[in-house]
Structures are given as C-alpha cells and as structure tokens.
Backbone as CSV, one residue per row, in Angstrom:
resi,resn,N_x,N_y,N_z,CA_x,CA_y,CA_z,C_x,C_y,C_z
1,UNK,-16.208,135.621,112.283,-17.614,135.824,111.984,-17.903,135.330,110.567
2,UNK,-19.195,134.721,110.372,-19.673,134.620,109.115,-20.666,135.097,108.918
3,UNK,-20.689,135.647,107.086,-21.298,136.380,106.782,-21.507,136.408,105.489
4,UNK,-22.646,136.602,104.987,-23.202,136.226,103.304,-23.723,135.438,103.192
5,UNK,-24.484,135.303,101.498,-25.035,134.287,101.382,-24.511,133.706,99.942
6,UNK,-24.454,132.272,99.768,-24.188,131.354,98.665,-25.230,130.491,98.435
7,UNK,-25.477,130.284,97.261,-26.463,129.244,96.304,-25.639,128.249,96.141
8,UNK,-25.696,126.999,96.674,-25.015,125.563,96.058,-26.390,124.995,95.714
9,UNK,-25.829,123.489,95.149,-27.005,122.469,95.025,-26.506,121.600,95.719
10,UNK,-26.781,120.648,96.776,-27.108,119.693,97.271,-26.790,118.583,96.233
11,UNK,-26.066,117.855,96.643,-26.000,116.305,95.000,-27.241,115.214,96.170
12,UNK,-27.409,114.039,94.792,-28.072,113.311,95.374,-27.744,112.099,96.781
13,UNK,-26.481,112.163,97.197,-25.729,111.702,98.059,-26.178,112.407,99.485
14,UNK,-26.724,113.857,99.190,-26.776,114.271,100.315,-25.745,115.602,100.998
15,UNK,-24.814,115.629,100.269,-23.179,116.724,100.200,-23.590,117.911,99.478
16,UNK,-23.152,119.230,100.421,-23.675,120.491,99.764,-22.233,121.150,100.195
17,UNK,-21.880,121.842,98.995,-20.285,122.840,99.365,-20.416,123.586,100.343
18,UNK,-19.347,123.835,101.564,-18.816,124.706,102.125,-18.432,125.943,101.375
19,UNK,-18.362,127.528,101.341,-17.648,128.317,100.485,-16.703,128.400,101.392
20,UNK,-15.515,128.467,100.504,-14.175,128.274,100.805,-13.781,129.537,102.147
21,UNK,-14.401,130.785,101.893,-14.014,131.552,103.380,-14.825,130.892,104.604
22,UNK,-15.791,130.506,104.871,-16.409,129.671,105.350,-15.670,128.492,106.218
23,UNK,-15.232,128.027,105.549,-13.771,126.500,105.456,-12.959,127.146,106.251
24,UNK,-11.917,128.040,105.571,-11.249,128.735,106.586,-11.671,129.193,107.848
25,UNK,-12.844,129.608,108.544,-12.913,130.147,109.124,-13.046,128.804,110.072
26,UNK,-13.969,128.369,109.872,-13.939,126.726,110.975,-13.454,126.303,111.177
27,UNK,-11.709,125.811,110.070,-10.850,125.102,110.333,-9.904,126.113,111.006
28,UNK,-10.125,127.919,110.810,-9.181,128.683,111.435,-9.453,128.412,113.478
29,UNK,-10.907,128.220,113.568,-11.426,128.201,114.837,-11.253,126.673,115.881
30,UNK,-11.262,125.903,114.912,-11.234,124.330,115.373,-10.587,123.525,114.201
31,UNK,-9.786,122.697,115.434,-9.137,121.503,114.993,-10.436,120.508,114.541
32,UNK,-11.296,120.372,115.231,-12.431,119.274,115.189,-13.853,119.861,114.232
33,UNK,-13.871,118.789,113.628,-14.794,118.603,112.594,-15.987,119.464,113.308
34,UNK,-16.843,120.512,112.188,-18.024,121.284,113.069,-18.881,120.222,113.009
35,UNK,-19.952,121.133,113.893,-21.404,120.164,113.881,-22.501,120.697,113.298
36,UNK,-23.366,120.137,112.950,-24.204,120.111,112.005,-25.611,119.996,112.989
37,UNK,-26.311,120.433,112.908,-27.659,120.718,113.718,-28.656,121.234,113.064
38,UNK,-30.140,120.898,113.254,-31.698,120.993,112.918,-31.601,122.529,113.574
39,UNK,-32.085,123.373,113.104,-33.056,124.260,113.798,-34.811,124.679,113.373
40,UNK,-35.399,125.779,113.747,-36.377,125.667,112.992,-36.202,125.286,111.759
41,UNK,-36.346,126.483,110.845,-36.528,126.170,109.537,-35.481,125.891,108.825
42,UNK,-34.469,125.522,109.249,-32.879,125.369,108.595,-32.070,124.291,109.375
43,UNK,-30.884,124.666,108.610,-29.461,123.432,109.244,-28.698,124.287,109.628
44,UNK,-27.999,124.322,111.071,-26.786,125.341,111.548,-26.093,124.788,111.554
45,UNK,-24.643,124.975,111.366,-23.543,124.684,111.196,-22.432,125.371,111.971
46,UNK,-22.072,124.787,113.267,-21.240,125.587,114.176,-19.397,124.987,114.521
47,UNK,-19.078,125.615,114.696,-17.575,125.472,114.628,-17.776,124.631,116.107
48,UNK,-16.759,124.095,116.205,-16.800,122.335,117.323,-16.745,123.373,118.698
49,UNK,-15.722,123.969,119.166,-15.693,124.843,119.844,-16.864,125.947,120.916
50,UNK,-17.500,126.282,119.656,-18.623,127.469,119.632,-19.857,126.022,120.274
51,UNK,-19.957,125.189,119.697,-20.706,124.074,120.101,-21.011,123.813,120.998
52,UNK,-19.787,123.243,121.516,-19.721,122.792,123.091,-20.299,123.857,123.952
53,UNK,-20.033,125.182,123.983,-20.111,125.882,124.921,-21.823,125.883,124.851
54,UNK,-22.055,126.136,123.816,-23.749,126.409,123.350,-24.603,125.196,123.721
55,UNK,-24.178,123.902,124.114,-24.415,122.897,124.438,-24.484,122.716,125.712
56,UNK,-23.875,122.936,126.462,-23.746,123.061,128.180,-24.451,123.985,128.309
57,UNK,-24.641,125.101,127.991,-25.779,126.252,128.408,-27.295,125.623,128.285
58,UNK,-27.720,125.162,126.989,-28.805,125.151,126.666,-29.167,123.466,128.041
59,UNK,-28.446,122.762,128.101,-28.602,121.343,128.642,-28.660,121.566,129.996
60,UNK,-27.899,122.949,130.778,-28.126,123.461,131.978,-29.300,123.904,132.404
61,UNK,-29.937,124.923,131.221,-31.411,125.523,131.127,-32.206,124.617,130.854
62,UNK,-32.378,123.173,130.079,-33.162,122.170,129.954,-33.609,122.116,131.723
63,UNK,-32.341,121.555,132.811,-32.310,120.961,133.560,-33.771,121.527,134.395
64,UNK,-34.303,123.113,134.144,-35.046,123.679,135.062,-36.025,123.881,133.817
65,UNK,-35.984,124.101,132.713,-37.206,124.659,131.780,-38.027,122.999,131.041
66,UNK,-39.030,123.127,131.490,-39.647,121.999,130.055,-39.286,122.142,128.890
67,UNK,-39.900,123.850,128.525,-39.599,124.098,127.148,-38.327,124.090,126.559
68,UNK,-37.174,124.681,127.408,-35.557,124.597,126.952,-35.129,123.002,126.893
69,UNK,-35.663,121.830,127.116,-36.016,120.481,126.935,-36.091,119.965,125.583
70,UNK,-37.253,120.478,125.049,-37.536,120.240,123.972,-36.448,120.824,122.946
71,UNK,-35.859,121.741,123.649,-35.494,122.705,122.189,-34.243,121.958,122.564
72,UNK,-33.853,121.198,123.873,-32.200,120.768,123.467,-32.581,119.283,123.129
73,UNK,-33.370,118.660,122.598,-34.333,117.347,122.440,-33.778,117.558,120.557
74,UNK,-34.376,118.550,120.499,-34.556,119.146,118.831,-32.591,118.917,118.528
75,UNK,-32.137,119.849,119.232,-30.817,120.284,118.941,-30.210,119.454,119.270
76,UNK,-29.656,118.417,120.296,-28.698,117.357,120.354,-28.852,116.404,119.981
77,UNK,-30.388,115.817,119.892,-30.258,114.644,119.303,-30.347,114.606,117.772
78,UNK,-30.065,115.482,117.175,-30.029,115.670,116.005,-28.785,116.202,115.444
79,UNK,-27.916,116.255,116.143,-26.353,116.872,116.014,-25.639,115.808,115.380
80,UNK,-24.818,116.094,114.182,-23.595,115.051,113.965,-22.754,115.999,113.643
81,UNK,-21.501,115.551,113.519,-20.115,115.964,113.151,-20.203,116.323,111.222
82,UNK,-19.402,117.032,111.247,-19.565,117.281,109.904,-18.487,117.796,108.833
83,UNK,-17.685,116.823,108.837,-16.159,116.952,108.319,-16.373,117.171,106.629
84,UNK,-15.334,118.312,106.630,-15.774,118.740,105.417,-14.597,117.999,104.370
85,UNK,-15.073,117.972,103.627,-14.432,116.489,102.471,-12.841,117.521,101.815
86,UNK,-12.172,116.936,100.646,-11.474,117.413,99.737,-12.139,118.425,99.299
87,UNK,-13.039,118.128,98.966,-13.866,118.862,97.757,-14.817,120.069,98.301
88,UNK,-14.846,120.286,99.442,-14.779,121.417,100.290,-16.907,120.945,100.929
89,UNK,-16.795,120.049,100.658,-18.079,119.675,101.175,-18.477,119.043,102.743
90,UNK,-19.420,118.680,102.897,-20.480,118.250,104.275,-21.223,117.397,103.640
91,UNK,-21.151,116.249,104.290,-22.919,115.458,104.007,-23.979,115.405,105.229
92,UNK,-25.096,116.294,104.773,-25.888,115.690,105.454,-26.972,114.976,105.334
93,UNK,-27.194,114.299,106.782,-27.474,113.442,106.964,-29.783,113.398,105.817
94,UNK,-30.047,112.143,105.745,-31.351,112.428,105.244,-32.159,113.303,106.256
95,UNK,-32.241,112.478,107.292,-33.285,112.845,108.521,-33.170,114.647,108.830
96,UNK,-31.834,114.780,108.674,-31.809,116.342,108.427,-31.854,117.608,107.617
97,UNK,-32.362,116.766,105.983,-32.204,117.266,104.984,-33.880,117.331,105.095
98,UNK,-34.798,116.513,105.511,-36.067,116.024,105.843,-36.757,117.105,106.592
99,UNK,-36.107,116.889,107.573,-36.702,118.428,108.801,-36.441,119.560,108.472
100,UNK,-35.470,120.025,107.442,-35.766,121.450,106.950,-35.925,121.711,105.481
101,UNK,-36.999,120.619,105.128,-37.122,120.739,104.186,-35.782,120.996,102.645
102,UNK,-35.002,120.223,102.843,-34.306,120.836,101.659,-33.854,119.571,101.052
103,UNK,-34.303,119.626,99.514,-33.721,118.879,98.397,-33.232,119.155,97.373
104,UNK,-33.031,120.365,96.811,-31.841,120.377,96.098,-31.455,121.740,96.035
105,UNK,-32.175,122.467,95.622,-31.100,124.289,95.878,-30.934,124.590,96.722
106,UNK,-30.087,124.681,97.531,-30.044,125.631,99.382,-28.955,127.121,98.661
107,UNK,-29.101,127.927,99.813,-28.513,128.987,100.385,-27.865,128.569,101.574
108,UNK,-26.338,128.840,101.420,-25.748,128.094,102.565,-25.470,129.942,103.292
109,UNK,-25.860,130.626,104.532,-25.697,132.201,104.807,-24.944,131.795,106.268
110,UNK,-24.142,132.793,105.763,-23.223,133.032,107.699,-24.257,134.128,108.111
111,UNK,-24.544,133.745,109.420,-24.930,134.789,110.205,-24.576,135.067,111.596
112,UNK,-23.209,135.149,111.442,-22.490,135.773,112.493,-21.491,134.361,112.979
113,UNK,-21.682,134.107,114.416,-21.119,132.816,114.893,-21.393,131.746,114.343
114,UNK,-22.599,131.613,113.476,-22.638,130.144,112.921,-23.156,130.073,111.418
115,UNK,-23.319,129.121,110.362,-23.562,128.888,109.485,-24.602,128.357,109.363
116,UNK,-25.920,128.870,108.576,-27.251,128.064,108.382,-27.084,127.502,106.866
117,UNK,-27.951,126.821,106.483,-28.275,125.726,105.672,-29.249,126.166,105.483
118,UNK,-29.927,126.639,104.531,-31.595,126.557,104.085,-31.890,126.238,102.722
119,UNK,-33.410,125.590,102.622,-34.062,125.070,100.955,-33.940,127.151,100.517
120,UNK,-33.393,126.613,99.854,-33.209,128.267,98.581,-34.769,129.250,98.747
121,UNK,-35.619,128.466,98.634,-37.043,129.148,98.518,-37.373,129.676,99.532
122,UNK,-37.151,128.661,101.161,-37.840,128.720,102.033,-36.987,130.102,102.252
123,UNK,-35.884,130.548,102.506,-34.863,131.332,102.874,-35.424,132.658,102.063
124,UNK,-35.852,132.593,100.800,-36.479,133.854,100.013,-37.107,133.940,100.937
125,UNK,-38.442,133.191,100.983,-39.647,133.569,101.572,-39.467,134.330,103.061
126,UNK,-38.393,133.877,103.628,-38.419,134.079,104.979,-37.900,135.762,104.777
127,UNK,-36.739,135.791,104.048,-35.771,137.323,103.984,-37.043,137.893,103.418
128,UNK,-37.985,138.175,102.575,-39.327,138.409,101.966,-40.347,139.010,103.104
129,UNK,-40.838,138.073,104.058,-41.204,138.829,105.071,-40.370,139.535,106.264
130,UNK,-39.483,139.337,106.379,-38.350,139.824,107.415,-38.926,141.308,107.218
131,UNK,-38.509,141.436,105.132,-37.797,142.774,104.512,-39.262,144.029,104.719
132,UNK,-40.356,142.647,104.778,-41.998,143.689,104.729,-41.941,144.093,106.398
133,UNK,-41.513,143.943,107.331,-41.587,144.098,108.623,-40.109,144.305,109.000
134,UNK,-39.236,145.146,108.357,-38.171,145.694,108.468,-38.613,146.712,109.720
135,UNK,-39.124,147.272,109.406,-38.752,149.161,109.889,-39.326,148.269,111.689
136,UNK,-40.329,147.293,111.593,-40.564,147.344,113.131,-39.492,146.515,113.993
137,UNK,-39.162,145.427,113.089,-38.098,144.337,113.312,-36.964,145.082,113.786
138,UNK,-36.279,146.374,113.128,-35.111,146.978,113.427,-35.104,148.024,114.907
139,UNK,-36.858,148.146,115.278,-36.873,149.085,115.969,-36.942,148.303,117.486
140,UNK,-36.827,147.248,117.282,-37.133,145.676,118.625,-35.781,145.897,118.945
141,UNK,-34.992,145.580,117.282,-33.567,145.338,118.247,-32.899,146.636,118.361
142,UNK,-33.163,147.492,117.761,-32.445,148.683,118.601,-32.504,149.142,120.466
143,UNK,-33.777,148.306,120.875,-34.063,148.728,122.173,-33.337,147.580,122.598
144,UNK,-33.166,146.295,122.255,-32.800,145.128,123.127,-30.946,145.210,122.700
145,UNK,-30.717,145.843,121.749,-29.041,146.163,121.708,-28.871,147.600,122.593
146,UNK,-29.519,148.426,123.049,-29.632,149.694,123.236,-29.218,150.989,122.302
147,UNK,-29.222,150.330,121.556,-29.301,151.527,120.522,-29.968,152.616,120.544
C-alpha cells in the first residue's frame, strides 16, 4: 500500500522524484516499469501488475457502457511506461503534465494501490474542500464500507 504525501519539483525536462518507499514498493510488486496515467485532476501512477488487471476490467465495461468508453479513451490512450531513472525519478510526458495541470511544484500522495501526481495547489485546494465536507463525506463511506 501507499501512503502519504511528498512535495518534489518537477525539473524543466519534465522528471519529478519517486520517494524512495514508494520505489520500493513498485519495484517490490513488479519487475516491469509502472505506468503512468491522466486522471481527472492528477497523474496515477500504478505498479505494471495492478495495471493490467485495472485495464481489462475497465476495457470489458467500455465494451457495454458509452460512458466507461470515454473514461478508458482518457486512461489508455494516455498511458506510458514509466521507468524510474538512477536518480529515483519518472519523466513525464508534456501532454500529461498539460492535462493536469502541473508545472512545477507537485505533491506526489500514495493513496492506497496507486500513486497520484498532483500541481501542489490544485491538491491543497482539493484536500481544502474534501476537509469542509468531511463529516458528510465520511458518513457516505461508512454506509458503502458498512461501517
């Protein structure tokens, strides 16, 4: 599992650090380079493994949903490999640095099975309203975990 959050900067190349438990954990899970993917407002970052499987599901549900279409439209064709360097880094790509907005401070946060990517600000803003709509947000998923 990943979990936390880190402040890197992005260089102008496009390469933003992995944190080193992070590293371990992807290279503990897969031999093969993770992948790197658009989502809404961020970049996910999933172990090669965890991928595939999440890939055949969503491309199965395309086959019958319009909308699950689009969203595997968004997500595969925007997927690359994402081998992390010496220097414990990823480059990504422009076109994906573009769609979620991010140019130079990110928050790189595990949240659980996969790793997001977000512009530093947008990621405040978002944990910002999450934190003002806590008490109802927690009371959704207590019924849909059964808590």
């Amino acid at each position: 599992m990943f979990r936390g959050r880190h402040n890197h900067t992005i260089d102008a190349k496009g390469r933003v650090n992995i944190p080193a438990g992070y590293r371990m954990e992807l290279q503990r899970r897969s031999d093969q380079p993770p992948i790197l993917t658009a989502d809404q407002n961020c970049l996910r970052l999933y172990p090669y493994e965890d991928w595939v499987v999440h890939e055949k599901e969503i491309v199965a549900k395309a086959a019958i949903d319009p909308n699950a279409r689009d969203y595997v439209r968004l997500m595969i064709s925007g997927a690359v490999e994402a081998p992390i360097d010496k220097q414990g880094r990823i480059l990504v790509p422009q076109y994906l640095r573009e769609q979620a907005h991010i140019e130079r401070d990110v928050t790189v946060a595990g949240v659980g099975l996969t790793i997001e990517i977000w512009d530093a600000a947008r990621l405040q803003k978002n944990l910002n309203q999450t934190q003002a709509n806590f008490r109802a947000i927690s009371l959704e998923m207590a019924e849909k975990v059964g808590s």
